[in-house]
NUFI-128943 format. One line per 10 residues: number of its first residue (from 1); for each residue x, y, z of C-alpha. Coordinates in steps of 0.02 Angstrom, whole numbers, plus 50000, padded with zeros to 5 digits. Layout:
BEGIN
NUM = X:Y:Z; ... .
***
This chain:
BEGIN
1 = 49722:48302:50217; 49882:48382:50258; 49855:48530:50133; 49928:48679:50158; 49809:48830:50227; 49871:48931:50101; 49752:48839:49992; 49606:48887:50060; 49620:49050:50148; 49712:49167:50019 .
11 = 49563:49145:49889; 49427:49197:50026; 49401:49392:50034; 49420:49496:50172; 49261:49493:50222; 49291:49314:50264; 49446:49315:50349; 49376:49428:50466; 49248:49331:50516; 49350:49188:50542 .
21 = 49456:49265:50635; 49318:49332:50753; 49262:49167:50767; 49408:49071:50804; 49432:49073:51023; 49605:49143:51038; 49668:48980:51125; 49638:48878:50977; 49741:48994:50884; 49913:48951:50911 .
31 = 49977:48951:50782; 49913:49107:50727; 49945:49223:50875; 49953:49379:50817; 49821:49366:50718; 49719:49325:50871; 49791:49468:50959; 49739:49589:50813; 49580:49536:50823; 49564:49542:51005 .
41 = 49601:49739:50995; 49552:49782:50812; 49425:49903:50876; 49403:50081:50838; 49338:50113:50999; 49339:50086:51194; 49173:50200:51271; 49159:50172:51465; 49028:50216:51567; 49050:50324:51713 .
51 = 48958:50188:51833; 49128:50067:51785; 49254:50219:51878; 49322:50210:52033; 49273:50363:52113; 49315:50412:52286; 49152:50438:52413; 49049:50350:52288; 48878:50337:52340; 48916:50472:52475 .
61 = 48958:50608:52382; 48947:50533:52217; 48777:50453:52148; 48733:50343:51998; 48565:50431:51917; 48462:50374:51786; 48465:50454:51624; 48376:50425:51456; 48504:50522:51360; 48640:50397:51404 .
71 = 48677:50258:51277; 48714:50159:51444; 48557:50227:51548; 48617:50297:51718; 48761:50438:51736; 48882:50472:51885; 48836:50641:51967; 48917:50724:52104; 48833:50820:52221; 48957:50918:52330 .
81 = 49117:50868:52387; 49309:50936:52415; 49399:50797:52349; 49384:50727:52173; 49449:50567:52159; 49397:50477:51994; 49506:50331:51912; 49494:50206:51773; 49606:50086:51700; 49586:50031:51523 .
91 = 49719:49898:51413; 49751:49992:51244; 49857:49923:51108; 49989:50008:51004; 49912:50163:50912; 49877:50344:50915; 49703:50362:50996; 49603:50516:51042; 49507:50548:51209; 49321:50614:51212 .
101 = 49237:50637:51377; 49020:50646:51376; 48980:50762:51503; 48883:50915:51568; 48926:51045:51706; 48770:51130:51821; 48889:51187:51996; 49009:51260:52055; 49211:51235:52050; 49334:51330:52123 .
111 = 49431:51448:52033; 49582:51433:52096; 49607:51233:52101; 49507:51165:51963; 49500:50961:51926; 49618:50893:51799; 49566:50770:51677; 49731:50666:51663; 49786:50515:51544; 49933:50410:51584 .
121 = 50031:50276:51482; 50099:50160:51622; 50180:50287:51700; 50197:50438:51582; 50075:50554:51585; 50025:50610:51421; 49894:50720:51416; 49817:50847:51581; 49678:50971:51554; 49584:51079:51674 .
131 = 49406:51062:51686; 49306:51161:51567; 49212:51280:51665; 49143:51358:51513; 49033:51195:51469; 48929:51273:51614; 48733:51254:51593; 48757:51187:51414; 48694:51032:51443; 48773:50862:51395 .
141 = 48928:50874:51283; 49081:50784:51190; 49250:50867:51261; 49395:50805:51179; 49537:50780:51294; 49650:50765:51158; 49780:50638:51081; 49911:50529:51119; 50018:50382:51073; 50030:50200:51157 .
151 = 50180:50107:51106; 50220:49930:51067; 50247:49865:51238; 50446:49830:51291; 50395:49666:51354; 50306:49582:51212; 50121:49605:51285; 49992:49649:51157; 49915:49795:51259; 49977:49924:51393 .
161 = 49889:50004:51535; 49837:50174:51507; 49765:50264:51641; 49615:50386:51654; 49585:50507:51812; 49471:50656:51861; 49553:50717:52023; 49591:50859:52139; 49655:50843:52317; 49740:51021:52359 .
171 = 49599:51158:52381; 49461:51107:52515; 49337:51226:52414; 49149:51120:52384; 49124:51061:52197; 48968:51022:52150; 48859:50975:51982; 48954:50877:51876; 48877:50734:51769; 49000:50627:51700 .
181 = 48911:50489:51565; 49068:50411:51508; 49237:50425:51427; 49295:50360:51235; 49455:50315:51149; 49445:50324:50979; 49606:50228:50893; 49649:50375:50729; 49767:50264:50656; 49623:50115:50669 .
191 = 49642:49971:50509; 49484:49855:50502; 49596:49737:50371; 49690:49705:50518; 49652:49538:50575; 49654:49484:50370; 49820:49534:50375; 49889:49460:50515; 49818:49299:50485; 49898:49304:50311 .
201 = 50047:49340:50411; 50065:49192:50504; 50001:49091:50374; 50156:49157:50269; 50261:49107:50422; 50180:48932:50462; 50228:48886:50261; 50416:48958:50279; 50443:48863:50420; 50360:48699:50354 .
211 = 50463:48726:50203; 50631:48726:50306; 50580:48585:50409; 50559:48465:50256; 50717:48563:50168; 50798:48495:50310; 50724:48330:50318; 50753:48294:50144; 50944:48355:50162; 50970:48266:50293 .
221 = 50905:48109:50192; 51018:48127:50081; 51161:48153:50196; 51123:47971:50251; 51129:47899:50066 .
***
């Protein structure tokens, strides 16, 4: 007893480490933190489904339908309405991700005040597109938002909230006909080493600091000679 880790972990592959450190409950894991954050969000992507949104006049306006297509079943659909309210809230780590909506158009928007697919990081908003009209009658189909950046988070957390909204509140003109299935971020800059190397990590730091506690210990022995 009382080896150090570094005896055992460093000769297991990858492989390994990963599923150690998927199997480890990230409470037990104290003193290997990050490498129980990194494995909370190693994931190269977030997919929602629609029926998860918070959408305004839901199950008014707004109706969950079933659909064999869907990888999750059942799609939102709206029927007619004025006012598009749709919100999500999703915790993303550090990264640059991309933003892919499933979706088909078979109605009617007005021209003049379409529905903007927004993204906000906390409070910046980082990316705002118009619906795309011209998906009309094409049936269901990946639109890509586009990309954006989540930074490490000023206050030390391991994820920040990021923000995802259909809305449009200004023209009083009925929409009507769109099918939304479900959004996806996909993380570009996405490592699947990292939880093997963040676990090394704090293996590395465990050792440095055991080595300066018994430096110390063994100085201060002296001292007392």
């Amino acid at each position: 007893m009382g080896h150090s880790s570094s005896r055992f972990f460093p000769e297991f592959p990858d492989e390994i480490l990963i599923l150690i450190a998927q199997r480890i409950p990230p409470e037990k894991m104290a003193r290997f933190k990050g490498a129980a954050y990194a494995t909370i969000l190693n994931r190269r992507d977030w997919t929602i489904s629609a029926t998860k949104f918070r959408i305004a006049h839901d199950n008014g306006y707004w109706n969950t339908r079933e659909e064999p297509t869907s990888i999750f079943g059942s799609v939102k659909v709206l029927g007619s309405v004025c006012w598009v309210e749709v919100r999500h809230d999703l915790p993303l780590p550090p990264g640059h991700f991309k933003c892919t909506w499933h979706m088909k158009f078979d109605g009617r928007l007005p021209s003049e005040e379409l529905p903007h697919f927004d993204v906000q990081v906390d409070q910046t908003m980082v990316l705002s597109k118009p619906f795309p009209v011209e998906i009309h009658g094409q049936g269901y189909i990946d639109w890509d938002l586009g990309e954006f950046d989540v930074p490490i988070s000023p206050t030390g957390e391991p994820t920040t909230p990021v923000h995802v909204s259909l809305l449009e509140f200004s023209s009083q003109a009925w929409k009507s006909g769109i099918f939304l299935d479900y959004y996806r971020m996909t993380r570009l800059d996405y490592d699947p080493l990292a939880p093997c190397k963040a676990i090394r990590a704090a293996i590395s730091r465990a050792e440095q600091e055991a080595a300066t506690r018994r430096a110390e210990r063994e100085g201060g022995g002296d001292g007392a000679q």
